[in-house]
N, C-alpha and C positions, 0 to 999 in steps of 0.2 A: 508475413508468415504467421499463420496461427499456430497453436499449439496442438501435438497429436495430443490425445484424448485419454487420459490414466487415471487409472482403479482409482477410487476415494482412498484406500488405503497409502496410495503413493502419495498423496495431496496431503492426505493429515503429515506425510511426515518429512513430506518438503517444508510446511507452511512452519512445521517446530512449534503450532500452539503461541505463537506470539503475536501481539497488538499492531493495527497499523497506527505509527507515530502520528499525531496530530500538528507535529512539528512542521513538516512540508504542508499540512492545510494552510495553516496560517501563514506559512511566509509566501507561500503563491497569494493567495487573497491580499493580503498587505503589500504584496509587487504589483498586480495586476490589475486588484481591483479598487482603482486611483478615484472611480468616482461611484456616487451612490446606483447609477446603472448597472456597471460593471460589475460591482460587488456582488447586486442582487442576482446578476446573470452565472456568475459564479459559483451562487451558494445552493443554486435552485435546483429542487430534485436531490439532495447530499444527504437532508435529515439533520444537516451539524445547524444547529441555533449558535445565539447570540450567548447563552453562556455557557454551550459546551465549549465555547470558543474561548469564554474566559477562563475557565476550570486550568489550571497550567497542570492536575494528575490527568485529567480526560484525555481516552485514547478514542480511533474512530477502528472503523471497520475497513477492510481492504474495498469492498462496493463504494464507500462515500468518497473514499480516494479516489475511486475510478472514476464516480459522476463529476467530478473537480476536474479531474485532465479532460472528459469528453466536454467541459462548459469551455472550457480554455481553447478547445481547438477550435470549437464553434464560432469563439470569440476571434483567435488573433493567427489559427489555420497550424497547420503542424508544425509547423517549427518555434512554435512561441518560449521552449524552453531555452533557446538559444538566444532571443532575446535580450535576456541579461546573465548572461553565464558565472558573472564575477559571484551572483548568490548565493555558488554548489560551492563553497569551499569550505574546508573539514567541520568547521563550528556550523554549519548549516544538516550537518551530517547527526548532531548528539552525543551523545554517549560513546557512536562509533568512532566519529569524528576525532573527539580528543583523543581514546584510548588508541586507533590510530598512531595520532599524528606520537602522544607519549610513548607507544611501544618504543622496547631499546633498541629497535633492529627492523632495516625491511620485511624479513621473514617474518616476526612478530606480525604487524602491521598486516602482509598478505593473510596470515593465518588468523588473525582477529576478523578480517573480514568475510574470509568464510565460515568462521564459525559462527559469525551475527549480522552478517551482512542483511539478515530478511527481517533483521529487530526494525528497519526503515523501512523495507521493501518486500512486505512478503508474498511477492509473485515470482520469485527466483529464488533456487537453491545454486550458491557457489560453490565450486571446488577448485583447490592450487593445484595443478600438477610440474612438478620439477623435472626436470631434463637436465642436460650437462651445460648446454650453450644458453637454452630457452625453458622461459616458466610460465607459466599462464593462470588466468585465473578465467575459467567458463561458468557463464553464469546460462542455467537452466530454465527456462520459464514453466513454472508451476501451476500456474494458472491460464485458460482458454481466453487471453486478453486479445483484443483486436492489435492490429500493428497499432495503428495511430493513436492507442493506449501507451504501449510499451515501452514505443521506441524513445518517447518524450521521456519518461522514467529511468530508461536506460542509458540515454546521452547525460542525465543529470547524475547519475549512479559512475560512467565514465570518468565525467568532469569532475568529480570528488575524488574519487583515486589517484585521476594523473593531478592535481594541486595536493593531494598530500606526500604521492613519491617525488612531487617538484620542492616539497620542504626538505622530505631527505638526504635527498641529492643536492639541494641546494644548487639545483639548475634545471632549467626544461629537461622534460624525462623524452629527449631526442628520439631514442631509439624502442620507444614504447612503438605500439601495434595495437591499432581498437580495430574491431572486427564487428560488424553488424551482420542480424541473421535476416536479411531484408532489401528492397530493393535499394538504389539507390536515391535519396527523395530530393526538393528541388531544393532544400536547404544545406543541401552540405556543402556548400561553399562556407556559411557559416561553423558546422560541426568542426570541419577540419582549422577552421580560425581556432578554434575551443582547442581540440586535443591536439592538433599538429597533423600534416600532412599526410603521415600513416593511417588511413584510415583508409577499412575494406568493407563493401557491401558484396550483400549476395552471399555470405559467408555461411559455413557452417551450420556455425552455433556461434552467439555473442559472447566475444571473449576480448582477455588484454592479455597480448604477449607483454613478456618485456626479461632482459638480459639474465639469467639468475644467478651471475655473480653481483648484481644490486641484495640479493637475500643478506649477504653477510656485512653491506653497510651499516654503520651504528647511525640511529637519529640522535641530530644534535637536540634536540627538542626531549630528550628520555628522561624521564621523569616518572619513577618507582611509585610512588605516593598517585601522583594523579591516573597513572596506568589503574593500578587497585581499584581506585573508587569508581571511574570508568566503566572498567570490566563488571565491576558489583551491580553495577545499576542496568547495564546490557543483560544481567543473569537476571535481577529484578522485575524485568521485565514478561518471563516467561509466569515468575508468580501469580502478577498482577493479572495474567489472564487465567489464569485457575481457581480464583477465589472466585467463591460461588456468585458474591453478590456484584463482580466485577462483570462476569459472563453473563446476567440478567441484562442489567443495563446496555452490555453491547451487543443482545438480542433485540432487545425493545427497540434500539435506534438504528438496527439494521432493517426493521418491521415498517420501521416509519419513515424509510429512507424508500421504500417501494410501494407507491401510493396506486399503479396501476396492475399489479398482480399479486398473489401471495407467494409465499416463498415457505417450499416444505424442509422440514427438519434436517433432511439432510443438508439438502443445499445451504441452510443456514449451519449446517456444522462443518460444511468446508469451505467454507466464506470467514470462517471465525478458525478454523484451524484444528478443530478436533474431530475426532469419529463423534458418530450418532449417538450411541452408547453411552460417551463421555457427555457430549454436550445436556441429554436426560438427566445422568446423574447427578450433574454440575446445579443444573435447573432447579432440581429436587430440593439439592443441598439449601437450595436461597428461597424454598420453601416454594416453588410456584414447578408445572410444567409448561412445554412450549405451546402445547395446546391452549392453555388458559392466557398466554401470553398474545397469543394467535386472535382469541376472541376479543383481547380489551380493546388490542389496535382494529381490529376488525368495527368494531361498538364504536368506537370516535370516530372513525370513516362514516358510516354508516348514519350518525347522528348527524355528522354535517352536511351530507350528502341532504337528508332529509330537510334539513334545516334550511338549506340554499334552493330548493326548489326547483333545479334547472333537469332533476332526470325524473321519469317517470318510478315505478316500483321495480320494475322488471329489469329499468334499464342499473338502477342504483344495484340490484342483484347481479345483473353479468360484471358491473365493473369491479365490483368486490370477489368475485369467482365462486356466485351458488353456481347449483349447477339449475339451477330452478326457481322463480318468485317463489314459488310456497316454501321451500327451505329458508330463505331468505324471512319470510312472514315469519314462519317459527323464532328464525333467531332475535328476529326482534319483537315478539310477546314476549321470550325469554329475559331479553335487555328492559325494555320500555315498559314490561308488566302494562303490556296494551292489543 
């Protein structure tokens, strides 16, 4: 299933202006990537280095996420996230995870996750809808991701929910209902080991039913204090991508995460989650525009480009996207003062 195709304006305000967590980079890579092969084959084409990796504030971009699941399927084929499933459980989750699993109440807990469920994942906007008998939570896809993107994100986003309604309930959530908006793939014999045998392809829209008199369950796990601080650093989250010099940075490594085209301002403003407008002014704020931002990654491609010897002039110009060797010439009398 792809996505139909919606205004930017809908996209800035699915995405809510919030960071993709770094947190899922890392523990795929550290699952997966067992040997220095592997690793390499993992991290190739992401833009994430060796110490954005270490940085425990650094966030990534929703693109580097996405070059990560497409190296992974490359690697171990679509079903790799099923793999090892025991991973997705709520502390694999963050901020959502605990504040989750602490809310005082299943409803808590549903409603915490669609209010921040894209603080992880911001290719879905969630909403709860309540009924008498039946409640659900449909998660939207925000973004024009391929299936064999999604659905890996989506089974792991599944298997996080039903292990934290299986704390509150303090038993398999039996009568839960996952729903996939997609065919049925050759792994779901494994999926259904994950969530339990209610599982439906071909659906809808990708959603979890489940009983809504579970809403008024209290969790024995409720804890006031760590709810707070939870929730605080889920809200934290939206700052940290509005400070100016926060937004530079996650231009720059979205620049350098696309080594064979360039990427116009728009599409880097809803890759990062805000209008055009905003992402200018944000720019401005940090003292640079996207444009000048555009040319320095453009000048290190192009110097090494030069420097490796393997393309002609013209050709080092189409792979950078002149439209012409002699624009290409200019820009580099401009850079090389040659």
């Amino acid at each position: 299933m792809r996505l139909s195709r919606c205004s930017l304006g809908q996209m800035v305000q699915a995405l809510e202006q919030l960071p993709m967590s770094l947190g899922y980079f890392r523990l795929l890579l550290r699952c997966f990537g067992d040997t220095p092969e592997r690793r390499a084959a993992i991290l190739v084409g992401t833009g994430v280095t060796e110490e954005i990796l270490r940085d425990p504030a650094a966030d990534i971009s929703l693109f580097e996420q996405v070059r990560q699941v497409e190296n992974l399927c490359a690697l171990f084929g679509d079903g790799w996230a099923l793999r090892a499933p025991e991973l997705w459980n709520p502390s694999a989750h963050g901020p959502l995870g605990v504040a989750g699993v602490a809310a005082p109440d299943v409803a808590a807990m549903m409603e915490l996750i669609a209010s921040f469920g894209f603080v992880r994942a911001p290719f879905y906007r969630i909403s709860l809808r309540r009924g008498p008998r039946w409640s659900q939570l449909d998660y939207e896809l925000t973004v024009d991701l391929e299936e064999r993107v999604w659905r890996p994100m989506m089974e792991i986003a599944f298997i996080g929910v039903r292990t934290g309604v299986a704390m509150m309930l303090a038993a398999p959530p039996a009568q839960a209902r996952f729903s996939f908006a997609c065919a049925e793939p050759d792994h779901a014999l494994q999926v259904r080991a994950a969530l339990g045998e209610d599982v439906v392809y071909g659906a809808e829209r990708n959603a979890i039913r489940f009983p809504t008199e579970w809403l008024a369950l209290q969790s024995p796990f409720a804890d006031a204090t760590l709810y707070s601080v939870a929730v605080n650093e889920l809200q934290a989250a939206r700052a940290r991508l509005t400070a100016p010099d926060g937004m530079r940075s996650r231009v720059e490594r979205l620049l350098k995460s696309l080594p064979a085209r360039r990427l116009t301002a728009g599409e880097v403003a809803r890759l990062t989650g805000v209008s055009r407008r905003t992402l200018v002014r944000r720019l401005s704020e940090a003292g640079t525009a996207y444009r000048q931002l555009v040319e320095a990654e453009l000048r290190v491609r192009a110097e090494r480009l030069l420097r490796d010897g393997d393309l002609s002039h013209a050709q080092i110009a189409e792979t950078l996207g002149y439209t012409d060797a002699s624009s290409f010439s200019r820009a580099c009398r401009r850079w090389f003062r040659s």
